[in-house]
C-alpha distance (Angstrom), angle and dihedral (degrees) to the residues before:
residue distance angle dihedral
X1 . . .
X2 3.44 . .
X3 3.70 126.2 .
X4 3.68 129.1 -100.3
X5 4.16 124.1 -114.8
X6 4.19 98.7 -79.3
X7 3.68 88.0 -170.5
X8 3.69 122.2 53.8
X9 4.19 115.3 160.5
X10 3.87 116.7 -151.0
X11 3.84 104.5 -88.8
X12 3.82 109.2 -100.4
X13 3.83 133.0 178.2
X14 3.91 118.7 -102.0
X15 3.21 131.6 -133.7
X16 3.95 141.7 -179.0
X17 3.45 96.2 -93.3
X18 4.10 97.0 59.1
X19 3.73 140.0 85.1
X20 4.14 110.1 -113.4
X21 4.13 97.5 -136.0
X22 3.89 120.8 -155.1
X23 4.23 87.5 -99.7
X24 3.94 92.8 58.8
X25 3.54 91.8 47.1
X26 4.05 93.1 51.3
X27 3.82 86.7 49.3
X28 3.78 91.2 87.5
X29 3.91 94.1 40.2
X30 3.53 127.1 95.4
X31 3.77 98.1 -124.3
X32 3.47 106.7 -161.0
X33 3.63 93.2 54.4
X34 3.80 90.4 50.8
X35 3.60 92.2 51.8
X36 3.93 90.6 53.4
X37 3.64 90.9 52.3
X38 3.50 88.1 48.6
X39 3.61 94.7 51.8
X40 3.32 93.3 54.5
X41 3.77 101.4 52.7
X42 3.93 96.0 33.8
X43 4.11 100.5 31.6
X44 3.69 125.4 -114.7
X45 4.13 96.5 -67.6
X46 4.10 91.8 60.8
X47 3.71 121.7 123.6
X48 3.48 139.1 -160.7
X49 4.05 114.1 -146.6
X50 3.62 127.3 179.9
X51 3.56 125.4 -126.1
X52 4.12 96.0 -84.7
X53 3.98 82.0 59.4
X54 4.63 89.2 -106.1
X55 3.79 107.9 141.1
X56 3.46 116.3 -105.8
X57 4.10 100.4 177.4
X58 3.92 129.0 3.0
X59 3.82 128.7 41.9
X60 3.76 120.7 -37.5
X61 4.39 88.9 -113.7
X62 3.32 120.2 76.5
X63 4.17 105.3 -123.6
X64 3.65 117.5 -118.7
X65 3.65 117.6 -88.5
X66 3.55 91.4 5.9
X67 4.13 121.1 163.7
X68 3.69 114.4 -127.2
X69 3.86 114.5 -152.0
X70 4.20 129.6 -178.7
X71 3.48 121.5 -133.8
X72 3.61 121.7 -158.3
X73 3.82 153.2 -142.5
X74 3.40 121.5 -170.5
X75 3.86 88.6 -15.8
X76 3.90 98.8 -64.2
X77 3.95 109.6 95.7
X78 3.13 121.1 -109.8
X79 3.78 104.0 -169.3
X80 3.70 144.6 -33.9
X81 3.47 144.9 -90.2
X82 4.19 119.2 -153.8
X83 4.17 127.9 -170.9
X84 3.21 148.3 134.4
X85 3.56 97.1 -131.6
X86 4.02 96.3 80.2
X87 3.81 95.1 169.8
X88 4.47 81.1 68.3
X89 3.93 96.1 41.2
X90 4.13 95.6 85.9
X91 4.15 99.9 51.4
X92 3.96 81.3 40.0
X93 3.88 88.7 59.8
X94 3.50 89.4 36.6
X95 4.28 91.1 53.9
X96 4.18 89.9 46.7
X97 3.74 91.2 46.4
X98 3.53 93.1 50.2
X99 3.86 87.3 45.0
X100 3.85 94.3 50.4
X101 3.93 96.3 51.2
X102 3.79 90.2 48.0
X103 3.76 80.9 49.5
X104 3.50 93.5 46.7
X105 3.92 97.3 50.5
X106 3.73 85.8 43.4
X107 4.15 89.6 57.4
X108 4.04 89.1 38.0
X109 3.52 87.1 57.6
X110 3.71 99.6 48.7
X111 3.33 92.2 40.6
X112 3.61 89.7 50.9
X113 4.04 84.9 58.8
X114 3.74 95.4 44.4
X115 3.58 91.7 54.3
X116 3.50 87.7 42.5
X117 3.98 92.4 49.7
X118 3.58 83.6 47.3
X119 3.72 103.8 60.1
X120 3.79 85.1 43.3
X121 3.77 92.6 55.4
X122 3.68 89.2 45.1
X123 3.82 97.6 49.9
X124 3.48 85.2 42.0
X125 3.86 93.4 56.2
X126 3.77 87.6 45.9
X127 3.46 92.7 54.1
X128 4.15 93.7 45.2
X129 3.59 81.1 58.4
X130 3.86 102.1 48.3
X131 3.82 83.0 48.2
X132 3.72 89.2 47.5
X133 3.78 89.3 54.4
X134 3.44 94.1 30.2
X135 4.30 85.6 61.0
X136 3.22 96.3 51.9
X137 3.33 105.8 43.1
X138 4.22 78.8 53.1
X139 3.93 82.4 54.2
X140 3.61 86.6 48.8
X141 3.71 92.5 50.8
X142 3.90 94.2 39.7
X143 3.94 88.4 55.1
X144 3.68 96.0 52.4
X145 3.82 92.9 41.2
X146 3.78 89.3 54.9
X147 4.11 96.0 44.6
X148 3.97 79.8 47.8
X149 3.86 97.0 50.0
X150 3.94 85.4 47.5
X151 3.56 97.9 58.8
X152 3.48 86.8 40.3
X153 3.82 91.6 64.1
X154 3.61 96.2 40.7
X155 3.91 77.0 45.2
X156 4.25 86.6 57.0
X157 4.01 97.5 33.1
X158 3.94 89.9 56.4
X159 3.71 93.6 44.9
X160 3.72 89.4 45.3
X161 3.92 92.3 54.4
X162 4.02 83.0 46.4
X163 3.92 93.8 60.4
X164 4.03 82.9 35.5
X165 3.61 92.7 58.3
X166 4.05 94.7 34.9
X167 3.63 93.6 55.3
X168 3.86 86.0 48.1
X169 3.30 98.9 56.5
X170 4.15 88.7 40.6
X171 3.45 88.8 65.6
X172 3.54 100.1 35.0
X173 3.77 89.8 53.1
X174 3.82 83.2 45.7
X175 3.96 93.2 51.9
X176 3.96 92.7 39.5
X177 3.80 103.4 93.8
X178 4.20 85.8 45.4
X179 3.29 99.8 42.4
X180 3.78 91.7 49.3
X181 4.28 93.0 44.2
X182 4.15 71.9 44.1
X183 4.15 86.4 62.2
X184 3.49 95.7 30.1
X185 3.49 100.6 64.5
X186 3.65 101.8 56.7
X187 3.53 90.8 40.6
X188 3.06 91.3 48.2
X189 3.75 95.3 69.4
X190 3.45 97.9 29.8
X191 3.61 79.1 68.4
X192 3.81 91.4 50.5
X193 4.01 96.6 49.8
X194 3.94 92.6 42.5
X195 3.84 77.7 61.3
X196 3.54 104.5 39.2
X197 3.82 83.5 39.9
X198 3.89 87.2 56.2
X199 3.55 97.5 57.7
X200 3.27 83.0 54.2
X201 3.88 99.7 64.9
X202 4.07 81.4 44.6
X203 3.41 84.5 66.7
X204 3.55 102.1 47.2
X205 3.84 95.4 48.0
X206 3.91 80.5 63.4
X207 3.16 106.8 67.0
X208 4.15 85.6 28.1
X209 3.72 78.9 69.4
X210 3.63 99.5 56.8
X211 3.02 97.2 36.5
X212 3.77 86.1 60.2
X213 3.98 89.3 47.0
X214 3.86 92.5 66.6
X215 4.18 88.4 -108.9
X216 4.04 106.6 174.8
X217 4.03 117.8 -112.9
X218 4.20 93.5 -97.7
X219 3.63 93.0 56.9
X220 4.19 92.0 43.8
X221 3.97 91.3 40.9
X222 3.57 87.7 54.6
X223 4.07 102.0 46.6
X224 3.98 78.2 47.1
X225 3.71 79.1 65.5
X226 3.32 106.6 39.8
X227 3.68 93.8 44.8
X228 4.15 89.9 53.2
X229 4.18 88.0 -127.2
X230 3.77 84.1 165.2
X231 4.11 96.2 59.0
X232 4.27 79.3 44.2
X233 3.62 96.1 56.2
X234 3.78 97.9 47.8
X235 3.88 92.9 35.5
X236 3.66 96.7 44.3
X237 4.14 100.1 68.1
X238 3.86 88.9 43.0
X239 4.34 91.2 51.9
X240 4.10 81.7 52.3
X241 3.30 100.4 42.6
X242 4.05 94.6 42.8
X243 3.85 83.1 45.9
X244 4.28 90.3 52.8
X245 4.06 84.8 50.6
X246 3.93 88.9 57.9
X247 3.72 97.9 53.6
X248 3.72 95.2 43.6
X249 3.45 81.9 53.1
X250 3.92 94.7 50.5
X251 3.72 86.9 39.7
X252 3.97 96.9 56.5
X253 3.98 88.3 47.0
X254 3.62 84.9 49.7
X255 3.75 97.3 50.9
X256 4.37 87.3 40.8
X257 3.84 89.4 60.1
X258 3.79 94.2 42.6
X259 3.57 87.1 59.9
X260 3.60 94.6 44.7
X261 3.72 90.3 50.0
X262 4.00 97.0 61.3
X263 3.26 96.3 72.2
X264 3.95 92.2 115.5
X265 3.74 88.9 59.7
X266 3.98 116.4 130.3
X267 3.48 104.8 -149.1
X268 4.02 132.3 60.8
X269 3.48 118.7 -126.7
X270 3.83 137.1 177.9
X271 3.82 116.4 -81.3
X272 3.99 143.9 169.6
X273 3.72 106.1 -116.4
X274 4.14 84.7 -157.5
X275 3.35 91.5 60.2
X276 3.90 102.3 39.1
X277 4.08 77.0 54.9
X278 3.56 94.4 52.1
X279 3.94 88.3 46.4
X280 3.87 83.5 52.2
X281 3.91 86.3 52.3
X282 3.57 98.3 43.7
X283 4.32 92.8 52.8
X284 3.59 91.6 41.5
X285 3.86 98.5 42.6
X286 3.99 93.0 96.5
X287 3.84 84.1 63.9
X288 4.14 95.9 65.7
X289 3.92 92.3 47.2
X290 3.97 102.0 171.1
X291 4.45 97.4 -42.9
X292 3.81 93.1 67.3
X293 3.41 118.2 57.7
X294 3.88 118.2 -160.8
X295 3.90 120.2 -136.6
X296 3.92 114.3 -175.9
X297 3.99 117.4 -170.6
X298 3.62 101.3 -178.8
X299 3.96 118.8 -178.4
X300 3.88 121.2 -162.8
X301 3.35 110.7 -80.9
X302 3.54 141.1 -141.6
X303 4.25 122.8 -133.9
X304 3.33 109.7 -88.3
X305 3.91 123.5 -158.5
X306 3.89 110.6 -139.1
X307 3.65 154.8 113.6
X308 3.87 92.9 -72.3
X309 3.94 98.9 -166.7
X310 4.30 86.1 42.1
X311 4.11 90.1 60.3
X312 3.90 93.5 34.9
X313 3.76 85.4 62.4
X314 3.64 94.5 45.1
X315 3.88 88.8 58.5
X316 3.44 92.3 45.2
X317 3.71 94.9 59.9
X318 3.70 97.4 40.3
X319 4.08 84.6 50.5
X320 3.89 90.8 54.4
X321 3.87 96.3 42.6
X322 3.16 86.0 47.4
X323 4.00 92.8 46.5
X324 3.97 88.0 53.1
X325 3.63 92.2 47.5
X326 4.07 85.5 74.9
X327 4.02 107.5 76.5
X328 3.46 89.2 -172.7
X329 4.08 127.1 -10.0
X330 3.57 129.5 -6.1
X331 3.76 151.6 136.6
X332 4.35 118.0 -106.2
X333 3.65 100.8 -160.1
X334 3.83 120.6 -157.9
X335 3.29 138.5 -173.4
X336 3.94 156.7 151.4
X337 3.79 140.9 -142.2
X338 3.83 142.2 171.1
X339 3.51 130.2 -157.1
X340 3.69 92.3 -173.7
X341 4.20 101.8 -91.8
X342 3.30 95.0 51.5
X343 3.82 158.8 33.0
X344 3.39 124.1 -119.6
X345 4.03 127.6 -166.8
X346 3.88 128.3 177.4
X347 3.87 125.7 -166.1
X348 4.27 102.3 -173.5
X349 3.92 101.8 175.4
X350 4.40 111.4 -179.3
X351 3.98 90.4 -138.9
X352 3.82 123.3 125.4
X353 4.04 99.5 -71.1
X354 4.02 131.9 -125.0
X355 3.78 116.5 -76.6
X356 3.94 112.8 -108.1
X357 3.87 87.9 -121.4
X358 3.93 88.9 57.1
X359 4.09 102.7 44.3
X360 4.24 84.1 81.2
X361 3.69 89.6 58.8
X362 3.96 115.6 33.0
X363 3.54 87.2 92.4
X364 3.92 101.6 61.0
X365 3.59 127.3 90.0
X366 3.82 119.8 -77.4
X367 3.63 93.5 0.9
X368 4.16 114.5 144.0
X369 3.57 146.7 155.9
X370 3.49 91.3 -157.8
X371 4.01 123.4 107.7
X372 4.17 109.6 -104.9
X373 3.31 114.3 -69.1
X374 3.35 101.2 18.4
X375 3.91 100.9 104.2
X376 3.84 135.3 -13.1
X377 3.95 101.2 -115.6
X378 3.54 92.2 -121.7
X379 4.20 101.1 95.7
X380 3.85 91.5 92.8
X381 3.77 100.0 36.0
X382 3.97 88.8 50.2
X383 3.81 85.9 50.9
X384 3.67 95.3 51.7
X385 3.56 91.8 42.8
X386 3.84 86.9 59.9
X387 3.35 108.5 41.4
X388 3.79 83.0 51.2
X389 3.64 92.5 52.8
X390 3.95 76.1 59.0
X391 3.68 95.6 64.5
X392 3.89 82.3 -112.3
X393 3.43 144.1 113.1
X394 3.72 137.5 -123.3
X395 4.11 124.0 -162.7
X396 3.78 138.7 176.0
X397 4.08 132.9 -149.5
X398 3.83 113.4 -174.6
X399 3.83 138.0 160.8
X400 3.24 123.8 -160.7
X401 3.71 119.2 -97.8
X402 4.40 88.7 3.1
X403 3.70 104.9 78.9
X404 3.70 143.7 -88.9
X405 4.01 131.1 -92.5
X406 4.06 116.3 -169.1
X407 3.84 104.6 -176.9
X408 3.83 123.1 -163.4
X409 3.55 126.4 -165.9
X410 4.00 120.2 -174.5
X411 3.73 117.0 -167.1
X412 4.11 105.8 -131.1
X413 4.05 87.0 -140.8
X414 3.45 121.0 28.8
X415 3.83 131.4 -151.1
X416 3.77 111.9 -97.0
């Protein structure tokens, strides 16, 4: 029997840059079928030694009078072949060379693939990486773009409550001298009866006097007379009651212009569009004076949640466009609707209309008809920009020279 490999090296990859040895070309030969072929050219006492002269196959002595022959691969030996039977020794060579090419190509080709697999796995690793890098600079980026695109809408929200409160104060300013004649008025004879209403009380401490001095009936009948206590008694209830008119009158302008004013608050609350319209109505009211008359067709109303002060100031500046839209006498028509999802709100004024060429653009920033100075151009853009912020959606039809209709609708629930 022959012997069995006594030198077997851990199995390692190959590459192009090392020497193929006799025991990594055996690893992909079935060895106890080459030894039998062996033994039957070369006789039972052959061996097969590797280059360094270890046995690979046969018994660990050499036999005596044995022939040693090389066997090559690409003309360096790679190991030996030893027998007695010399006549065998040249097809034995011949059957290992032919085994170690074979091997050979076999190991070029894998080694081909491994260094393929290799260079794949590396490029592939060098690519993980740029992607690594690549992601986090992306990150990176992301980061920035959101802490940008924050203080970009803070940016936006502060120069929207800017324009908010500079078109409030436009048409406050605008409203001030009315809105003061508005107050004045009422006040005005409020002052006058708490006067007239004085003199009054005068005169009834007179004849409180006598009457406390024990004066007989003649002489109180006639200072009755001469003090007209008759005219007093019927003209004093009508001074107080005239007088209680005037500051419910100062009190609901009051109450309109508080409303108006919170349009810088935060939070939303829960609000009767008729009655932020009447508010509207009641600020602007010194504005239709006796050419514009003021028709108000209010339905019943559902709550609506909303910035309250935000939509009474987009009434109030559709109510004074519409206002100046009369050059001389006219009707502004408002009024409200619900069809159960939604709010609507119509402003019809009878002034000259919008020119078809200027419908597209009455919306956009800065954009008026009005002479300079007279206005910023933002009363229309603010209202869209609100009613928007609504979920709704405002619109205009106008001919020129027949009126003007904005129409507002406000969804009662909006889309989250």
């Amino acid at each position: 029997m022959h012997a069995a490999m006594t030198d077997t090296a851990p199995q390692t990859h190959l590459y192009f840059d090392q020497d193929i040895t006799l025991r990594d070309l055996l690893k992909v030969v079935d060895l106890a079928r080459l030894a039998s072929v062996l033994e039957a050219l070369l006789g039972a006492d052959m061996r097969l030694l590797a280059a360094d002269g270890r046995v690979v196959l046969g018994s660990a002595t050499p036999p005596a009078g044995a022939g040693r022959a090389p066997f090559k691969l690409e003309l360096e030996p790679v190991g030996y072949l030893e027998s007695t039977r010399r006549d065998g020794l040249s097809a034995a060579v011949t059957l290992m060379e032919i085994l170690a090419q074979t091997a050979a190509r076999y190991f070029m080709a894998a080694a081909v693939q491994m260094e393929s697999v290799k260079l794949d796995y590396e490029e592939l690793l060098e690519k993980n990486t740029l992607l690594r890098a690549s992601e986090e600079r992306y990150r990176e980026l992301a980061a920035s773009l959101e802490r940008r695109v924050a203080e970009q809408v803070q940016t936006i929200e502060a120069t929207q409550r800017q324009l908010y409160q500079a078109e409030k104060l436009a048409s406050v300013g605008q409203l001030a001298a009315g809105v003061a004649h508005e107050i004045n008025n009422p006040l005005g004879f409020v002052r006058s009866n708490l006067n007239s209403a004085a003199g009054y009380v005068a005169q009834f401490g007179k004849l409180g006097a006598l009457i406390r001095s024990g004066q007989s009936g003649a002489l109180l009948a006639a200072a009755w007379r001469n003090e007209q206590m008759d005219q007093v008694l019927e003209d004093f209830p009508l001074l107080l009651q005239e007088s209680v008119d005037g500051v419910v009158r100062v009190a609901k302008i009051v109450s309109a212009l508080k409303d108006f004013s919170s349009i810088d608050q935060a939070e939303e609350t829960t609000a009767d569009v008729n009655r932020l319209l009447q508010n509207a109505c009641e600020v602007a009211g010194s504005e239709f004076g006796s050419r514009v008359q003021l028709i108000t067709e209010y339905r019943p109303l559902p709550a609506l949640r909303c910035h309250a002060g935000r939509l009474s100031q987009v009434f109030m500046n559709l109510l004074l466009n519409a206002v100046q839209a009369i050059p001389e006498s006219g009707e502004v028509r408002v009024a409200t609707a619900s069809d159960g999802r939604a709010v609507t709100v119509r402003i019809t004024d009878t002034g000259k209309g919008i020119p078809e060429a200027q419908l597209a653009r009455i919306f956009d920033p800065f954009f008026t008809t009005r002479a300079v100075g007279q206005g910023t151009g933002l009363g229309l853009t603010v209202a869209r920009d609100v009613v928007q912020a609504h979920g709704g959606h405002i619109g205009v039809e106008s001919r020129a020279g027949a009126g003007t209709t904005f129409t507002i609708v406000l969804p009662l629930t909006r889309e989250a």
